[in-house]
Each structure stands twice: as structure tokens, then as C-alpha cells.
C-alpha positions, -999 to 999 in steps of 0.1 A, spaced: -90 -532 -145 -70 -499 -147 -62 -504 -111 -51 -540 -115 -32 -531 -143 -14 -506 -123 -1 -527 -95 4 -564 -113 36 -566 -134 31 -606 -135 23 -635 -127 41 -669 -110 30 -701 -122 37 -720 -90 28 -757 -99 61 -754 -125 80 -731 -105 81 -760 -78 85 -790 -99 116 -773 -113 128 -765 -78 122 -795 -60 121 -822 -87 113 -857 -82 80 -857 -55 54 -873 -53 25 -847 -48 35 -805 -56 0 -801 -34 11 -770 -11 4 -791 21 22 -817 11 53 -796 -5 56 -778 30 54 -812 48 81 -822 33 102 -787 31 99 -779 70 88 -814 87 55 -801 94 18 -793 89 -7 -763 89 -37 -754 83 -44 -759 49 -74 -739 37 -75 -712 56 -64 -680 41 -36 -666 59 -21 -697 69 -20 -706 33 -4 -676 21 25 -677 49 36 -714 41 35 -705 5 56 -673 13 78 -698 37 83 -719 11 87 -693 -16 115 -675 8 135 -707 7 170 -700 -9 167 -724 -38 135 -708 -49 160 -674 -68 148 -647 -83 155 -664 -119 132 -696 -111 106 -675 -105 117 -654 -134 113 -682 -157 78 -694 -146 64 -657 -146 42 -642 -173 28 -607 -176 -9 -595 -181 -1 -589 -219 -2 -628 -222 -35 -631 -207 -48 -607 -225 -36 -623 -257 -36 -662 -253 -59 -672 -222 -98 -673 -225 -113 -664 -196 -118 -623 -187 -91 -603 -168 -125 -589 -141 -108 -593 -108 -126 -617 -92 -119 -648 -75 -130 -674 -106 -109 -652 -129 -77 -656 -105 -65 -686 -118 -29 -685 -105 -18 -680 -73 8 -658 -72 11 -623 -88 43 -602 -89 37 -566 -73 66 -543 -76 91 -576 -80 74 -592 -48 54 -620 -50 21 -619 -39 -6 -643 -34 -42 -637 -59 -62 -638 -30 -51 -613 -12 -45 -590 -46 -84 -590 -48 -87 -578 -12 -57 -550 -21 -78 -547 -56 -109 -536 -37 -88 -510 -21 -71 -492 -44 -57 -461 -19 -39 -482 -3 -3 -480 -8 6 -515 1 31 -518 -34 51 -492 -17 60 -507 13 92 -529 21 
């Protein structure tokens, strides 16, 4: 937990984060957000095409540094008000998105980075 500790300063809550940035849809599914964002499909499911359309979608202009700002929490609030352990595992990654050195990063892959901690992925551009 040290580790995680270490190299999450937050996390994104994306469900809000999108409903304040592109208000008014139908569905705030990720498939169906990027459908409508960039006129087309992916694979939805499978790992890394999942994390690039999120990243497309959370590279988009409108999503600012602010908005995501504003729908971010820190591990001090899980700690404090949320019920379920901080083990990283999958069932305890409840969110998404994590912030890693102001970038956001998606909770699967901080379990794979997690399970390697001398990597120095946090340092790189």
C-alpha cells in the first residue's frame, strides 16, 4: 500500500467528470460517449483499446485541467469515507482513473505499474 501510496495523488471520477462536460446525452457508457465524440466505434472490452479511447476522449480540449480538478479526490478520502479496503487489487479499484504525477491514468493499468514498483513509469513525459 506504501507503493500505491507513493505514486497515486488521486483519483478522477469519470461518470461526473463527463456529464459535466458533455451534458445532456443519453448514455455516459464509454462506448457510446466515444461514438458520439469521434463518429466511431472500438473495441470495447479489451484493455488497451479501452484505455486509449478513454485517453482520446479525456485529451479532448473541453475536458481542462479544472474539470478534472473538480471531479478528483485523493486517497485521504478513501481512507476516511469509502468502505471497502485500499489492497490494490482489481475489486478494490472502483474508479477508473487515477492521477499519477498530474496525469491521468487508468486503474487497470496502475495495478499492472503497482506490481512493478521499479519501474519509473511516474517519471516519464
Amino acid at each position: 500500500m506504501v507503493d500505491l501510496e507513493k505514486k497515486v495523488t488521486g483519483y478522477v471520477d469519470t461518470l461526473p467528470l463527463f456529464r459535466d462536460v458533455f451534458p445532456g446525452l443519453p448514455s455516459y457508457r464509454q462506448i457510446t460517449l466515444y461514438q458520439h465524440l469521434f463518429r466511431e466505434s472500438y473495441a470495447a472490452h479489451v484493455g488497451m483499446n479501452d484505455v486509449t479511447s478513454l485517453k482520446r476522449i479525456l485529451d479532448l480540449p473541453s475536458v481542462t485541467p479544472e474539470v478534472v480538478y473538480r471531479h478528483s479526490f485523493d486517497l485521504e478520502y478513501i481512507r476516511e469515507d469509502q468502505p471497502y479496503s485500499l489492497e490494490a487489487t482489481a475489486e478494490s479499484c472502483k474508479n477508473p482513473c487515477v492521477l499519477v504525477n498530474g496525469k491521468v491514468l487508468i486503474c487497470s493499468m496502475l495495478l499492472c505499474i503497482v506490481s512493478q514498483p521499479n519501474e519509473t513509469w511516474a517519471d516519464k513525459p
